[in-house]
Residue frames relative to the residue before (quaternion, step in Angstrom):
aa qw qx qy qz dx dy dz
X 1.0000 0.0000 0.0000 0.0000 0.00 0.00 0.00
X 0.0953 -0.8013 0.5897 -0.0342 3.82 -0.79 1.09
X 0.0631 0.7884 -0.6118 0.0089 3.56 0.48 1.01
X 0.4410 -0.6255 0.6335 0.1143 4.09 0.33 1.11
X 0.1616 0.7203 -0.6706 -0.0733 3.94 0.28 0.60
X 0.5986 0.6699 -0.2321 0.3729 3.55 1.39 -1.24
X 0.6554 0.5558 -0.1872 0.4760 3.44 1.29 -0.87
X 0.7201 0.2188 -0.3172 0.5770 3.52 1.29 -0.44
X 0.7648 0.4146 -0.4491 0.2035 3.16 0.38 0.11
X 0.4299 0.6529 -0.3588 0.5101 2.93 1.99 1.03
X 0.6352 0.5076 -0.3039 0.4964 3.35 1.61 -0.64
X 0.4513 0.4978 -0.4354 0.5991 3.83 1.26 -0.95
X 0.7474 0.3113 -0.4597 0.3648 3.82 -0.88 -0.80
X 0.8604 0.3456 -0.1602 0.3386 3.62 -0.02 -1.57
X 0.7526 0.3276 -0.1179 0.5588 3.76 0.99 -0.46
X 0.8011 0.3851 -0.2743 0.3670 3.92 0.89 -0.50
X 0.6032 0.5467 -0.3431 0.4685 3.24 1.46 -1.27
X 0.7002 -0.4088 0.5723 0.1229 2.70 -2.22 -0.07
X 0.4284 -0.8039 0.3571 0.2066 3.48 0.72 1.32
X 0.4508 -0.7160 0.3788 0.3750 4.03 -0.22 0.98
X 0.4880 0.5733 -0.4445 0.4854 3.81 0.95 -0.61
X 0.8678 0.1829 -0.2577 0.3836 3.69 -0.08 -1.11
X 0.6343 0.3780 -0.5529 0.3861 3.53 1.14 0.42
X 0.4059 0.5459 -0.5947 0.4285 3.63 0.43 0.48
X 0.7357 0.4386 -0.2772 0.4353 3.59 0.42 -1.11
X 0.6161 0.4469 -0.4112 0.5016 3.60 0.92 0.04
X 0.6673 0.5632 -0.2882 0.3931 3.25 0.79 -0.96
X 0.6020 0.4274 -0.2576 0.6234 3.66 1.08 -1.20
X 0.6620 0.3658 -0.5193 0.3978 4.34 0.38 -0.09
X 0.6764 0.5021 -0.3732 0.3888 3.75 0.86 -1.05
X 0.5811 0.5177 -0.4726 0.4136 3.81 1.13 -0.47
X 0.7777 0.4701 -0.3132 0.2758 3.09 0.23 -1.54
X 0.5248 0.5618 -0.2930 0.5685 3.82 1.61 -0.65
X 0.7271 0.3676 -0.3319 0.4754 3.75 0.41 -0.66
X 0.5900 0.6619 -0.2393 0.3956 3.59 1.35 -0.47
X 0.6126 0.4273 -0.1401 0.6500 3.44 1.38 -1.73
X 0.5514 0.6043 -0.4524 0.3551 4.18 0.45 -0.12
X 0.7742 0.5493 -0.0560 0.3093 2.24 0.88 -2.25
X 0.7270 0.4697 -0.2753 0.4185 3.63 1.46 -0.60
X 0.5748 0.5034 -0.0797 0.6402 3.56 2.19 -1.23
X 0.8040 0.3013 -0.4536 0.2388 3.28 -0.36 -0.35
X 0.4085 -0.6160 0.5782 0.3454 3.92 -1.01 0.00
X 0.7946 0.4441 -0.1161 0.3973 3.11 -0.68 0.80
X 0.5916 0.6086 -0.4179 0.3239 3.14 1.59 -0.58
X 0.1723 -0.8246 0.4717 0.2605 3.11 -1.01 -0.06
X 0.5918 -0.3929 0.1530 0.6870 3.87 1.51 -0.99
X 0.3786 -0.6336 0.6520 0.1733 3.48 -1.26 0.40
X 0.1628 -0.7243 0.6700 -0.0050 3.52 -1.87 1.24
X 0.5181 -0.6487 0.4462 0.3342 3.43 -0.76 0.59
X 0.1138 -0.7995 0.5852 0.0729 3.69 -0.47 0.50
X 0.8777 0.2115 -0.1371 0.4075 3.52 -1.71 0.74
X 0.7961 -0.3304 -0.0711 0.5020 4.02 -1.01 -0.13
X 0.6503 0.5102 -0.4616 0.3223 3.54 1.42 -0.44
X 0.5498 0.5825 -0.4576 0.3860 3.79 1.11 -0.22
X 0.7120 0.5357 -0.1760 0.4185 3.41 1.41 -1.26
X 0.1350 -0.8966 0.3516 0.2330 3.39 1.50 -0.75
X 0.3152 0.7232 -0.4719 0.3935 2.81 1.17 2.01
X 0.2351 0.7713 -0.5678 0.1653 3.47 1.61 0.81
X 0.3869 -0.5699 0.7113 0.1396 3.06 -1.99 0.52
X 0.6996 -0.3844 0.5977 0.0753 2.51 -2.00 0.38
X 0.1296 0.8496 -0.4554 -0.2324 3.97 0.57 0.40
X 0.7987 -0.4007 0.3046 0.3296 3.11 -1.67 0.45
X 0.8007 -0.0609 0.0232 0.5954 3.94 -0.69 0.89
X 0.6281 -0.4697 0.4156 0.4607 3.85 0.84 0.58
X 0.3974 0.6145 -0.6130 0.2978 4.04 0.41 0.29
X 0.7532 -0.4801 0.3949 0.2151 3.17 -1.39 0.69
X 0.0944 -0.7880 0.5970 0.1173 3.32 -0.81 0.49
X 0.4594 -0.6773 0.4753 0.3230 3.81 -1.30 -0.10
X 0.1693 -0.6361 0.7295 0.1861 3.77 -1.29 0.22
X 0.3333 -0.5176 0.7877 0.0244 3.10 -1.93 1.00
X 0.1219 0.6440 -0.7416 0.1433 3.80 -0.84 1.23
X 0.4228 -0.7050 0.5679 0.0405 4.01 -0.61 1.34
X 0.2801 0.7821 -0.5566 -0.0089 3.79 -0.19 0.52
X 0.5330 -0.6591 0.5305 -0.0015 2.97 -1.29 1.48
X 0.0913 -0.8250 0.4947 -0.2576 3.47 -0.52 1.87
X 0.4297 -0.7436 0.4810 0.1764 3.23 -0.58 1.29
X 0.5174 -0.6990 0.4649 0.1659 3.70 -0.72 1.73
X 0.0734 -0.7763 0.6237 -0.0540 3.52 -0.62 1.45
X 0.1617 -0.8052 0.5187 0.2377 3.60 -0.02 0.39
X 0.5164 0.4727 -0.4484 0.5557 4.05 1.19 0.41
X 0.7446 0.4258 -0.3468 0.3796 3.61 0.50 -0.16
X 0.5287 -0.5570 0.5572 0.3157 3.84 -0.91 1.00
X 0.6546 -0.2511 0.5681 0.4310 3.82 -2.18 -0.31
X 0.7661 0.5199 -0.1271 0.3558 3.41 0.30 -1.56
X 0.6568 0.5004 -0.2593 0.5010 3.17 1.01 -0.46
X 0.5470 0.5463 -0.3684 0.5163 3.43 1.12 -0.75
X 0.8007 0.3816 -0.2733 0.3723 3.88 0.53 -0.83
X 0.3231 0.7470 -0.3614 0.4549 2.87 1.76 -0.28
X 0.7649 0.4268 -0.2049 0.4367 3.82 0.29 -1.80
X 0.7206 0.4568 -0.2976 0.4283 3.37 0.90 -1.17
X 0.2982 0.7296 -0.3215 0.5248 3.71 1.28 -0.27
X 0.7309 0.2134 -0.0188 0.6480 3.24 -0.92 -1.83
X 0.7173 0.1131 -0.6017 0.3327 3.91 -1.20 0.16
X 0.6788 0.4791 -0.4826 0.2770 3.69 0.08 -0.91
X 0.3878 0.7017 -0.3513 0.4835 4.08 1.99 -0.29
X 0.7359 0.5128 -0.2773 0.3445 3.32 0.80 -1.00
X 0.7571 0.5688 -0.1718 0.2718 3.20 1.29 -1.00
X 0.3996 -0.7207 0.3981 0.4030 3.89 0.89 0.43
X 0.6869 0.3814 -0.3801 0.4881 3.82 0.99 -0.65
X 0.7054 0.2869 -0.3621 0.5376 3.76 0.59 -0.15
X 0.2681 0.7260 -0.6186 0.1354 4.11 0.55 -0.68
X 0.8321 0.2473 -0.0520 0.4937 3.74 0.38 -1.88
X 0.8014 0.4360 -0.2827 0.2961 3.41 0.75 0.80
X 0.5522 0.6179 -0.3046 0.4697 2.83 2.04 0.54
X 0.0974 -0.7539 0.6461 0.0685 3.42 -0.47 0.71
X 0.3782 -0.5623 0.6892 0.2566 3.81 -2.01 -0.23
X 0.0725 0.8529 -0.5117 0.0740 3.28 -1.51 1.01
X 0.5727 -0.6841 0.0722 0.4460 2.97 0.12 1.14
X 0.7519 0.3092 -0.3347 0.4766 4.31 1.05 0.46
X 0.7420 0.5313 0.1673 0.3731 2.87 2.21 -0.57
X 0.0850 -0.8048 0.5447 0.2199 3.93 -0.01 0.36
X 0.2357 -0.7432 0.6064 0.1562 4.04 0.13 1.13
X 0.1024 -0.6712 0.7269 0.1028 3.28 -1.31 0.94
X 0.0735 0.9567 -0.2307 -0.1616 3.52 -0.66 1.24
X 0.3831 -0.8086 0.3838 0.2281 3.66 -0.02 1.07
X 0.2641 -0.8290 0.4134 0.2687 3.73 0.66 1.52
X 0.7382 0.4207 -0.1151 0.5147 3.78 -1.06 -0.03
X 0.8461 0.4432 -0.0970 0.2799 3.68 0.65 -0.74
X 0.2530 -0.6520 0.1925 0.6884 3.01 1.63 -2.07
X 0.4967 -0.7105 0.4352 0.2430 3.52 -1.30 -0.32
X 0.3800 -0.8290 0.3600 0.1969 3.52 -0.26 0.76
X 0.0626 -0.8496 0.4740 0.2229 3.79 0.00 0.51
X 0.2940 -0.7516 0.5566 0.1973 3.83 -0.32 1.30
X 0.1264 -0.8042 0.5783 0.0537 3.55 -0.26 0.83
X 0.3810 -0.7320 0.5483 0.1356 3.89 -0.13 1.33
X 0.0826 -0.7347 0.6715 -0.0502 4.07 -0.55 1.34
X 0.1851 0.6322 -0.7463 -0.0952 3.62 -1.25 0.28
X 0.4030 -0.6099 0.6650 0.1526 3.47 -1.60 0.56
X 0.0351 0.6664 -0.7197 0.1917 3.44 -1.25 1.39
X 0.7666 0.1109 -0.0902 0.6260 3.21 -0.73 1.68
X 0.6377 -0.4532 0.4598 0.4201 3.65 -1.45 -0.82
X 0.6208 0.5159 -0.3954 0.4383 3.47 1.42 0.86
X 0.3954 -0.6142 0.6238 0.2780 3.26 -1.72 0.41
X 0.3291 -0.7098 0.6225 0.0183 3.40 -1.38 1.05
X 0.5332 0.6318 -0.5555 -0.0892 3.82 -0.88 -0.56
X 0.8484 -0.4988 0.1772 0.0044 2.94 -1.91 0.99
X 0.1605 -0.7764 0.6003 0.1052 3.80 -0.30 0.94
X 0.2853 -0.7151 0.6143 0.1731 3.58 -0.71 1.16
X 0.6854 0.4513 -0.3942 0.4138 3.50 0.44 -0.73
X 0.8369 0.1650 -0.2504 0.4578 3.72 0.30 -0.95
X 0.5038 -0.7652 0.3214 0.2397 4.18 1.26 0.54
X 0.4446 0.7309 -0.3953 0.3344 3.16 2.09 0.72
X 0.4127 -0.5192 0.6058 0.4394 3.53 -1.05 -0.86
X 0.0993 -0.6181 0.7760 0.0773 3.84 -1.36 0.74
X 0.2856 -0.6621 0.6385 0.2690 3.22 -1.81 0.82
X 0.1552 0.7269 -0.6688 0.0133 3.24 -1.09 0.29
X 0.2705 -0.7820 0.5615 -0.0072 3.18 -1.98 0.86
X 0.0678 -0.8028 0.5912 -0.0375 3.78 0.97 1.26
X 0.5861 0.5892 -0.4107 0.3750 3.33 0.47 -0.50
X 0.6018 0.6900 -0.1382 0.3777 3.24 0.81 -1.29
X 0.7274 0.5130 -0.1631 0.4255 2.52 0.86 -1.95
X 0.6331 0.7181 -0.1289 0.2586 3.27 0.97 -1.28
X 0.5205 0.5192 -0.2589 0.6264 3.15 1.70 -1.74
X 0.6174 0.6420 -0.3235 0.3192 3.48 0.30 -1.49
X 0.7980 0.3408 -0.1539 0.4726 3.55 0.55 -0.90
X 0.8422 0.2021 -0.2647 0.4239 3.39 0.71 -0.63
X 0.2771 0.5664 -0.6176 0.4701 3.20 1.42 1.36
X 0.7277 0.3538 -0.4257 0.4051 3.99 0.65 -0.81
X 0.2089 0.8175 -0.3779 0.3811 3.68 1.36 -0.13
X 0.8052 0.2552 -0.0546 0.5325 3.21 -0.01 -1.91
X 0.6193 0.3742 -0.5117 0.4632 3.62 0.44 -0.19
X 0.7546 0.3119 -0.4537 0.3570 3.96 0.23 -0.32
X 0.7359 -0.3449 0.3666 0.4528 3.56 0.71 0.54
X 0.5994 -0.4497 0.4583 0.4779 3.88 0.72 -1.01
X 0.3000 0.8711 -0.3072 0.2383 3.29 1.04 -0.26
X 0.7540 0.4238 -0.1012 0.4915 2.69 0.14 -2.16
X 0.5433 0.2605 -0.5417 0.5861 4.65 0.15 0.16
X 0.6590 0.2976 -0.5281 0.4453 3.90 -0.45 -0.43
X 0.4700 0.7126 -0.3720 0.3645 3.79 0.24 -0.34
X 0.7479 0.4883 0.0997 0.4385 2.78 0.69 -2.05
X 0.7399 0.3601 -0.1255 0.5542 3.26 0.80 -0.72
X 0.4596 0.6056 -0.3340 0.5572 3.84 1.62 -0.20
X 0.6956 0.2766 -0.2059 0.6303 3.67 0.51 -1.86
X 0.5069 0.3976 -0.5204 0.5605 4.43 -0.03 0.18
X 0.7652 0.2241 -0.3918 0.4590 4.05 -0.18 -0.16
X 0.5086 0.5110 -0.5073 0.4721 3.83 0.96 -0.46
X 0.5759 0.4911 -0.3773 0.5337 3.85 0.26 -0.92
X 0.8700 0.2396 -0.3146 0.2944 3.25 -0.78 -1.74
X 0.7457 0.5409 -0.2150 0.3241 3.93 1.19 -0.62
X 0.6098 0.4298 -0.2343 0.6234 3.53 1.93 -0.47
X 0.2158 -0.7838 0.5771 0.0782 3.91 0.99 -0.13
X 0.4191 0.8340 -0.2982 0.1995 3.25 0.88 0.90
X 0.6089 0.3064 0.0279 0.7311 2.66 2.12 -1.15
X 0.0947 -0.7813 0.5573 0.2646 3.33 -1.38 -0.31
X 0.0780 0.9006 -0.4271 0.0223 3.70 -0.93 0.81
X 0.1400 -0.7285 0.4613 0.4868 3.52 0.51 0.43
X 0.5443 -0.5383 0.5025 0.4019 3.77 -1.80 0.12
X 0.6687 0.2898 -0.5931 0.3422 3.57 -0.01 0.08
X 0.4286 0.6494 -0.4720 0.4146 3.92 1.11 0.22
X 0.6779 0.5922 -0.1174 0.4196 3.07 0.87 -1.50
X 0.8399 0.3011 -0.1784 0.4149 3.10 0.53 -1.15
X 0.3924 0.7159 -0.3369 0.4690 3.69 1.71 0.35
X 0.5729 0.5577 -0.2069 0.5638 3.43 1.23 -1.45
X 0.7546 0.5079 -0.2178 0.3538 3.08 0.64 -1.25
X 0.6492 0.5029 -0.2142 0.5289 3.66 1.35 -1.06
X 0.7569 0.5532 -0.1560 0.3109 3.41 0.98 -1.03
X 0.6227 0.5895 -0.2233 0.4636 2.79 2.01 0.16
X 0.4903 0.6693 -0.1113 0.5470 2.60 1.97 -0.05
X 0.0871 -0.9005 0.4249 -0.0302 4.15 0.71 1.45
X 0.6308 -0.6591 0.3932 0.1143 3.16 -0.97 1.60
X 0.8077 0.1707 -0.1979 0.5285 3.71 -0.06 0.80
X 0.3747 0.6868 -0.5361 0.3169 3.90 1.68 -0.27
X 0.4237 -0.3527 0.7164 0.4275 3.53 -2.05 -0.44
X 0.6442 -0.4059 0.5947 0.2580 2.53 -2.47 0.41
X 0.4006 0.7121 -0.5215 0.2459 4.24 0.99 -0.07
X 0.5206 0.6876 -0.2308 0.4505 3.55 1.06 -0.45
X 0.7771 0.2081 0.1813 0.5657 3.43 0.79 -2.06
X 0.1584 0.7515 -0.6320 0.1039 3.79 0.95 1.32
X 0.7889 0.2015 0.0600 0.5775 3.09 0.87 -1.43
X 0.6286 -0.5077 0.3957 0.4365 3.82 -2.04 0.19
X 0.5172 0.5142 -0.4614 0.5052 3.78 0.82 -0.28
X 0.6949 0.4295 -0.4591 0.3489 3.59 0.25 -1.11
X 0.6408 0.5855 -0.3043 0.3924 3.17 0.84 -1.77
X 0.6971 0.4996 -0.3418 0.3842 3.80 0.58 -0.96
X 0.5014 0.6458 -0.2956 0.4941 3.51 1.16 -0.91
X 0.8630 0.3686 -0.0388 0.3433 3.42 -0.08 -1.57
X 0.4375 0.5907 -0.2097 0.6448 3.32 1.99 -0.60
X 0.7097 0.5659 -0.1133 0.4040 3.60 -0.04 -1.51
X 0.7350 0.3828 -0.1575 0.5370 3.62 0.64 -1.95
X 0.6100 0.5531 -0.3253 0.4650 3.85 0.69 -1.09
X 0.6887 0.4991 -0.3052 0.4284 3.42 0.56 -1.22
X 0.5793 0.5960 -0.2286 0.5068 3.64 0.97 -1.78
X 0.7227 0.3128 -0.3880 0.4788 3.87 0.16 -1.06
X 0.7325 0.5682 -0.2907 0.2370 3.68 0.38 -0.43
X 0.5478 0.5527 -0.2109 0.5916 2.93 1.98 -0.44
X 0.7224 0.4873 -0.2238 0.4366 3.17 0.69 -0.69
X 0.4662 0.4485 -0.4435 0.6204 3.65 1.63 -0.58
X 0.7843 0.4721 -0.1821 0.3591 3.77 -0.06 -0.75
X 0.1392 0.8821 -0.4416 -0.0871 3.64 0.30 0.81
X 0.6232 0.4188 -0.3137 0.5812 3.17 1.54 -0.30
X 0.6896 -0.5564 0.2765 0.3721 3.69 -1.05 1.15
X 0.2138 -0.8110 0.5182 0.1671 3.67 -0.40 0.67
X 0.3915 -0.6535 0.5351 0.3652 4.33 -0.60 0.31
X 0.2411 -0.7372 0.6188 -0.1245 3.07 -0.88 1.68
X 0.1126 0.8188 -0.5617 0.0362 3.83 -0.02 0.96
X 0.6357 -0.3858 0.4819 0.4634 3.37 -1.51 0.22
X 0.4819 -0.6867 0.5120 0.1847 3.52 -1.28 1.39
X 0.6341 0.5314 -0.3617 0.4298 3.44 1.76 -0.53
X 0.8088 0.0157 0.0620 0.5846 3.58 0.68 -1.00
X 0.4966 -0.7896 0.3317 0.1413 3.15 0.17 2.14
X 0.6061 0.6357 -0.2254 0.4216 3.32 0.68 -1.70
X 0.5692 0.4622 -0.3184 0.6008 4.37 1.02 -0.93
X 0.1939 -0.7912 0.5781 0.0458 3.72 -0.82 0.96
X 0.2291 0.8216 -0.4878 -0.1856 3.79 -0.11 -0.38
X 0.3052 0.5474 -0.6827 0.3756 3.65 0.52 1.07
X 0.4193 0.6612 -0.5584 0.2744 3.91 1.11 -0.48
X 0.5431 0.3787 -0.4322 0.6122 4.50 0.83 -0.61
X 0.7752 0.3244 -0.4132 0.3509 3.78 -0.37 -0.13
X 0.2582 -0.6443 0.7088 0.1260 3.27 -1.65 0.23
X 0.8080 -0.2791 0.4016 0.3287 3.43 -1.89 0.06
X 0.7618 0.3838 -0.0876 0.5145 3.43 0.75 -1.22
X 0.6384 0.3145 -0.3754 0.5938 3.96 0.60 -0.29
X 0.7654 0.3591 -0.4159 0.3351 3.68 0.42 -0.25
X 0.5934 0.3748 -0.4492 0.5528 3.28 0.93 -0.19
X 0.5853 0.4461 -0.5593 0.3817 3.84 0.18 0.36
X 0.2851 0.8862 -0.0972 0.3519 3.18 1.59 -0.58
X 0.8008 0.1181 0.0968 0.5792 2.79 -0.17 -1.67
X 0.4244 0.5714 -0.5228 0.4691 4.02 0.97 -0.21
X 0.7288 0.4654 -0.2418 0.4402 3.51 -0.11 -2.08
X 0.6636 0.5681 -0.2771 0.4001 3.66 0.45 -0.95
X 0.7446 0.3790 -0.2314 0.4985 3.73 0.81 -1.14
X 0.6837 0.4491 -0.3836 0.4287 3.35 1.52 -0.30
X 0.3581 0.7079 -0.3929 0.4650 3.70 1.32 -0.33
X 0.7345 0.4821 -0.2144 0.4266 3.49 0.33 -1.65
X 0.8109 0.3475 -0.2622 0.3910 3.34 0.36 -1.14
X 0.6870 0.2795 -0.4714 0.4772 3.80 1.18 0.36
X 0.5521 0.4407 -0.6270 0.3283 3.64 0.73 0.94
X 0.6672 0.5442 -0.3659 0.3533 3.16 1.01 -0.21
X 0.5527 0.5938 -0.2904 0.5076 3.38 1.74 0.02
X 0.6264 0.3607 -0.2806 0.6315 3.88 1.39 -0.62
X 0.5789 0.6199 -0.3175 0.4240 3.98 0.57 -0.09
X 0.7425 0.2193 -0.1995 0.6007 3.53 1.34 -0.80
X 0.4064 0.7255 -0.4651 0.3037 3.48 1.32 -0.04
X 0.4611 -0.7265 0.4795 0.1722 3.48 -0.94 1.34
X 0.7242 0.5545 -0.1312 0.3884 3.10 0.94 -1.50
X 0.0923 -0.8693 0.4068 0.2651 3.59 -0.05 0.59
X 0.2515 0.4965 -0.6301 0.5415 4.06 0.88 0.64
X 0.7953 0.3388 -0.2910 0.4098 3.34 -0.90 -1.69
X 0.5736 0.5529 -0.4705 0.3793 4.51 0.51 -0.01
X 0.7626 0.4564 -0.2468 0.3863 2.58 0.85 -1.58
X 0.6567 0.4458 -0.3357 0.5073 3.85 0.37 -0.82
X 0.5380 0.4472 -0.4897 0.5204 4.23 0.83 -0.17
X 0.6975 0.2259 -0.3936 0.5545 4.08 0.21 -0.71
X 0.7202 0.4183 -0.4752 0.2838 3.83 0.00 0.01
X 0.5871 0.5981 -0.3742 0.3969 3.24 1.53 0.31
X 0.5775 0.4782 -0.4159 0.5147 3.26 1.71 -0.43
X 0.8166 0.3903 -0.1718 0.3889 3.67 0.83 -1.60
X 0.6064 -0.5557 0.3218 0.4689 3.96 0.60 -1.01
X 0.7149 -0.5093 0.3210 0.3557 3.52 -0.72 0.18
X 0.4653 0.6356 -0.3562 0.5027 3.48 1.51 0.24
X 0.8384 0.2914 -0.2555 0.3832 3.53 1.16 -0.32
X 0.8189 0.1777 -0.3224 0.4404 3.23 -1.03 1.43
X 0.3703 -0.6654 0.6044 0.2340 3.71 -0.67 -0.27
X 0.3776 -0.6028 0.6962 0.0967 3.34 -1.33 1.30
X 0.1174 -0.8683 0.3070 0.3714 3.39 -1.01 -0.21
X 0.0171 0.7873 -0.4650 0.4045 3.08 0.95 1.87
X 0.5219 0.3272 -0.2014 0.7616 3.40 1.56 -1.18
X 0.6914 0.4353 -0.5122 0.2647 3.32 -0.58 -0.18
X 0.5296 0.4631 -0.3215 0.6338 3.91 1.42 -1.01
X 0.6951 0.4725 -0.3953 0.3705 3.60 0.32 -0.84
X 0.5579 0.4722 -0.3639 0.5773 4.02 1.05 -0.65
X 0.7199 0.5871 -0.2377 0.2838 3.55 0.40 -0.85
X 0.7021 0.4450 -0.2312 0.5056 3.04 1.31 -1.33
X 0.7075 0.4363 -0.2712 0.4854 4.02 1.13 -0.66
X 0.6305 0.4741 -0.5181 0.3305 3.53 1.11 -0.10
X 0.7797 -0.4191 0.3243 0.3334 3.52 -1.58 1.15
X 0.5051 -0.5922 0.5705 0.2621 3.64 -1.30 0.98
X 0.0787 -0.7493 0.6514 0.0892 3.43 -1.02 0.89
X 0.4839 -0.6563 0.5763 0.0545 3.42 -1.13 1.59
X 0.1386 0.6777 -0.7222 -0.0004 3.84 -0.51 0.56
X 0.3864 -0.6997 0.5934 0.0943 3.14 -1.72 0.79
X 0.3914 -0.6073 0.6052 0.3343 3.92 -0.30 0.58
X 0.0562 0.6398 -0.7646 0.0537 3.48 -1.68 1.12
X 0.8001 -0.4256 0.3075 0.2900 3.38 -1.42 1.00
X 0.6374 -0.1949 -0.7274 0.1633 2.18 -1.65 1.55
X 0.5993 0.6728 -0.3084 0.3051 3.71 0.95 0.43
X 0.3513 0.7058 -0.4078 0.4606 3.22 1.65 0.09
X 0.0803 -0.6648 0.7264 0.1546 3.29 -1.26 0.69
């Protein structure tokens, strides 16, 4: 058995994360937006990361393509103002500001601030009514409950039971998707499956390591699909009633689950693999040639790297 723990956590740093340059540059857009709100808008009240940057399951995107941010902004509850109106305000102040003027667009949950070449942030207006969270559908001028927050605890409670694991996990099966284009899934779908495999009171014996975790993640997920051929209703564990098989259909999940049982069965085929050539080329068939080292490349690095000259120094000189 060759579980390569060393090998993914060389492939997650150098090939999966989010490169430190562009997370600074996210980080310095969501301040400087949560900053300008926070001084201009009426109404404001405070802003939460939402989704992989709250969860800190960014990727790495695909050929450098942009990627999105979820930033939650909290609004004082007017009962004369519409959904629509709320995006309205957030809109017209970030308009005011010459550094956002040309980069703010409207969407239909969302005012997108967009950072061309880089990524784009979707501010997602939130007001609270009662002991709920609400935010805002321009197109149909309702309120939607939702609970990211929730959602959030929720995960990085199953988090701490694998050790940390389970976001490097996460962010592995998010590049298998975003890099084989084989399947489709949105990530807060994705990353549900992904939590939910994860059981409330277990040890960490399961989740020593990212192979284990991937295994045990992966197989749980795989047996559950497979018990389930017709599409089952997958909802936010925080606030049942929020569905998100609603993006899927009959047909993408049963492509789905196909691609998905076949995935499994060749990690579970490079995981017991003894031989460590024949490992490595089984995970580079799921992930890409970027992970691990054969050691063919290794003689090959060896044989071009520059002659080093050592000189003999006392008491070894002859």
């Amino acid at each position: 058995m060759t579980k390569r723990t060393d090998d993914f956590n060389r492939f997650i740093s150098d090939h999966v994360n989010l490169n430190p340059s562009r997370y600074e540059r996210l980080n310095s857009g969501v301040r400087g937006v949560s900053e300008y709100l926070s001084q201009h808008l009426d109404g404001y009240l405070k802003v939460e990361r939402q989704g992989s940057h709250a969860l800190r399951t960014i990727t790495k995107p695909v050929n450098d393509h942009e990627y999105d941010v979820d930033l939650l902004l909290f609004m004082d509850y007017d009962s004369s103002k519409t959904p629509k109106d709320y995006i309205e305000e957030v809109y017209h102040c970030l308009k005011l500001n010459q550094t956002y003027a040309g980069k703010v667009r409207r969407k239909k949950r969302c005012v997108v601030v967009d950072y061309a070449g880089d990524f784009h942030l979707d501010v997602v207006p939130c007001i609270t009514y009662g002991s709920e969270q609400y935010i805002c559908n321009r197109a149909t001028d309702k309120f939607e409950a939702t609970d990211g927050t929730g959602f959030r605890d929720w995960f990085n409670q199953k988090n701490r039971i694998t050790n940390g694991n389970l976001k490097l996990v996460t962010r592995l099966l998010k590049h298998l998707r975003d890099h084989k284009q084989t399947f489709t899934a949105p990530s807060i779908l994705l990353t549900t499956l992904i939590g939910g495999a994860v059981h409330e009171g277990e040890g960490d014996s399961h989740f020593r390591t990212v192979p284990d975790t991937l295994l045990t993640v992966c197989n749980r997920i795989n047996d559950f699909l497979q018990s389930n051929p017709v599409m089952p209703v997958i909802v936010n564990p925080a606030l049942p009633e929020e569905e998100f098989t609603r993006h899927w259909d009959q047909t993408k999940y049963s492509h789905f689950r196909k691609t998905f049982n076949r995935y499994t069965t060749q990690m579970n085929e490079a995981y017991r693999e003894r031989d460590h050539q024949a490992s490595v080329r089984q995970w580079r068939g799921l992930f890409d040639d970027s992970f691990g080292r054969i050691r063919s490349e290794a003689r090959s690095i060896a044989a071009t790297a520059p002659t080093r000259v050592v000189t003999p120094r006392k008491p070894y000189a002859r």
